[in-house]
C-alpha positions as CSV (number, residue, x, y, z in Angstrom):
1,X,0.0,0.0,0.0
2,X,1.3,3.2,-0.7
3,X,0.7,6.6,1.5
4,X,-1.7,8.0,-1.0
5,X,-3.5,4.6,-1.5
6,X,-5.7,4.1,1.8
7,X,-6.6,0.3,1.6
8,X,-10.4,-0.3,0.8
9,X,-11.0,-3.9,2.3
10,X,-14.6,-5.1,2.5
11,X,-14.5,-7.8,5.1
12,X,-12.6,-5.3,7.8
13,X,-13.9,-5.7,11.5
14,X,-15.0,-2.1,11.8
15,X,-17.4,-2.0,8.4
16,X,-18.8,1.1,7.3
17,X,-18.7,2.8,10.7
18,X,-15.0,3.0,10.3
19,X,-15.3,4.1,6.8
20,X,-17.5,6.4,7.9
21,X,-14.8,8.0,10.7
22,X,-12.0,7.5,8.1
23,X,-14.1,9.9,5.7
24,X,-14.7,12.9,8.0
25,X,-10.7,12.7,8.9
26,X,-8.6,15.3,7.5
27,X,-5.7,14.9,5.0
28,X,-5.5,10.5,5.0
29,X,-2.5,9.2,3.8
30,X,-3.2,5.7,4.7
31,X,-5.3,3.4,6.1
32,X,-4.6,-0.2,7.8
33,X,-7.5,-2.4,8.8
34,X,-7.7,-5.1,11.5
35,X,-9.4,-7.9,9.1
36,X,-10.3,-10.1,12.0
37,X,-13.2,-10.3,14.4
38,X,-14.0,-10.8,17.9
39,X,-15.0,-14.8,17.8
40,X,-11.2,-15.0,15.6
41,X,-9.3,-14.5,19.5
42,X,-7.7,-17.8,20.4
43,X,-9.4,-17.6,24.3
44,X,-12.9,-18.2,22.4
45,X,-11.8,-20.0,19.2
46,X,-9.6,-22.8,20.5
47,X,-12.0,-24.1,23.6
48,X,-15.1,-23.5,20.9
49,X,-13.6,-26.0,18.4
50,X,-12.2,-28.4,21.2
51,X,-15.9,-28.5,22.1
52,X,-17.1,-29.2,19.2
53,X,-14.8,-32.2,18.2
54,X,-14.9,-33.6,21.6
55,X,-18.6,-33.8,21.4
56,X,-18.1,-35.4,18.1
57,X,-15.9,-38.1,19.2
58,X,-18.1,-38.4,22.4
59,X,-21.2,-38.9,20.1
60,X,-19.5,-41.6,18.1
61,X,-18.1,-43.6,20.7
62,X,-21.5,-43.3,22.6
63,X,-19.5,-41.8,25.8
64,X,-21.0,-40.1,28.7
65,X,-17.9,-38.7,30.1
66,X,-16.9,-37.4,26.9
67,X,-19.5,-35.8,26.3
68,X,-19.3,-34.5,29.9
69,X,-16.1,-33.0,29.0
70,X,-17.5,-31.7,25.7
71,X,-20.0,-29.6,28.4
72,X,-16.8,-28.3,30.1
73,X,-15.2,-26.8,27.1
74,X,-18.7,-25.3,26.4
75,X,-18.6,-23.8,29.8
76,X,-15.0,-22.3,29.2
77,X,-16.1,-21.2,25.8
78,X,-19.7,-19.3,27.4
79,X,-17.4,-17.9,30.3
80,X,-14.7,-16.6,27.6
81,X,-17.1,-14.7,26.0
82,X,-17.5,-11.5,27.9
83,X,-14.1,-11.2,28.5
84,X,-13.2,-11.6,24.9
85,X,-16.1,-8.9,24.0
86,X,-14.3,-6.6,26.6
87,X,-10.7,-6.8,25.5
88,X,-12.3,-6.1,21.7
89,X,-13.7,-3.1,22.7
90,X,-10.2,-1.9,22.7
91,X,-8.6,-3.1,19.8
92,X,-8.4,-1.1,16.5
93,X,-10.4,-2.0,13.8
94,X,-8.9,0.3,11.6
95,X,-5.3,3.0,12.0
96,X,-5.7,5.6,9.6
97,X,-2.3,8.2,9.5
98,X,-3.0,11.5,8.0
99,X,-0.8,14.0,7.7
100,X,-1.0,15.3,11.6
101,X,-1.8,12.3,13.6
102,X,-2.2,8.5,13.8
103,X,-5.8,8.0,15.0
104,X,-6.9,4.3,15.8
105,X,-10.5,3.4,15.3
106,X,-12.8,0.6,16.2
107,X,-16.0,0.6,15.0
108,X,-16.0,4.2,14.1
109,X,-15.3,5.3,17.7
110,X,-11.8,6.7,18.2
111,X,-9.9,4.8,20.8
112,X,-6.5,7.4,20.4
113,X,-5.0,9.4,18.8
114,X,-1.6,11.0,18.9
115,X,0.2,14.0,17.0
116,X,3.5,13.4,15.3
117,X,4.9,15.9,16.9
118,X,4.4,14.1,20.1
119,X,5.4,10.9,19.1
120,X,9.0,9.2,20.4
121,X,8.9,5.9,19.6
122,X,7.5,2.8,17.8
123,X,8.8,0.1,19.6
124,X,8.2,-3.7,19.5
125,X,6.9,-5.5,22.1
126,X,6.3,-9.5,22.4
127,X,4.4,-11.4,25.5
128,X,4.3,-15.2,25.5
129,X,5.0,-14.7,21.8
130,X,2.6,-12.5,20.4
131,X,4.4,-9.3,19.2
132,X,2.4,-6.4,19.0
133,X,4.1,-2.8,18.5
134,X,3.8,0.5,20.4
135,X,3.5,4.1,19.0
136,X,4.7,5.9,22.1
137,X,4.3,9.9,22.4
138,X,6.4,11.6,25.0
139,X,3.4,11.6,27.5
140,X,3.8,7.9,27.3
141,X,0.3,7.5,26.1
142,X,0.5,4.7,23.2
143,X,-1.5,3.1,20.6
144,X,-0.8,-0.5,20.2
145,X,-0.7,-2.0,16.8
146,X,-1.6,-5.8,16.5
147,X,0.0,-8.3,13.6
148,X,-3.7,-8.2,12.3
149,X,-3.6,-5.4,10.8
150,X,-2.8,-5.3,7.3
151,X,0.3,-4.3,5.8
152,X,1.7,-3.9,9.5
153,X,5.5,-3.6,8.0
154,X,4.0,-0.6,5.8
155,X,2.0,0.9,8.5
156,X,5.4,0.7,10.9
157,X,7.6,2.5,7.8
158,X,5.2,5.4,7.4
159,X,4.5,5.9,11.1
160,X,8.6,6.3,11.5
161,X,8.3,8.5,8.5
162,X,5.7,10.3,9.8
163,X,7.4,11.0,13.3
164,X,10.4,11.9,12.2
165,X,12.1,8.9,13.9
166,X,14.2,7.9,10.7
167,X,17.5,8.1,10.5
């Protein structure tokens, strides 16, 4: 994607409400979109299919207790649910630069933004091996950028750019 090419995916998380944001924004040079969803997060997708084929097996073996564990994982998945809906709440759906700020969006609400001018760092941070990135301003107020998002190497050049961190 290049800076005066804002990607236009269709199946982004934050639909048109983001497109919608990104239009009233002033001077967009790019956009980067988070093309997964809510249900895609591992703590509701990975006990939700170990359910499923556990119930499977539990049903073709005629087993009681494995379909009493298939109930469990159902249990894990239900109770997973409103934390995973929380934790979405914050994560960009879409990170559109312009030429003044990066502004992160999800669902057409803006979670942060930060002014160039303001910004110190884009660092890279990875916990139990998920790497996510920080745009840092001097306040230490950040905006965290997830590998979902698309073009995340591009999105990491221009913000640089952007900041004036290049060398």
């Amino acid at each position: 994607m290049t800076p005066s090419q804002p990607s236009r995916s269709s199946n982004a998380a934050g639909g048109p409400r983001d497109e919608a944001a990104i239009a009233a924004l002033p001077d967009v040079l790019a956009v980067h979109r988070n093309t997964t969803h809510w249900y895609n997060n591992a703590s509701f997708a990975l006990p939700l299919l170990a359910a499923i084929v556990v119930a499977l097996a539990g049903l073709i073996l005629r087993r009681g207790d494995v379909l009493a564990f298939a109930g469990f994982l159902f249990a894990v998945t239900l109770a997973m649910v409103p934390v995973v809906l929380v934790s979405w709440r914050q994560t960009p759906t879409a990170v559109a630069l312009t030429r003044e700020r990066i502004v992160a969006l999800h669902g057409g609400r803006e979670l942060k933004s930060l002014a160039w001018r303001d910004v110190r760092a884009v660092t890279r941070r990875e916990t139990q091996g998920n790497v996510r990135w920080h745009v840092t301003a001097e306040s230490g107020e950040r905006i965290a950028l997830d590998g979902e998002l698309e073009d995340l190497d591009g999105l990491l050049r221009e913000a640089r750019r952007l900041a004036g961190l290049e060398p």
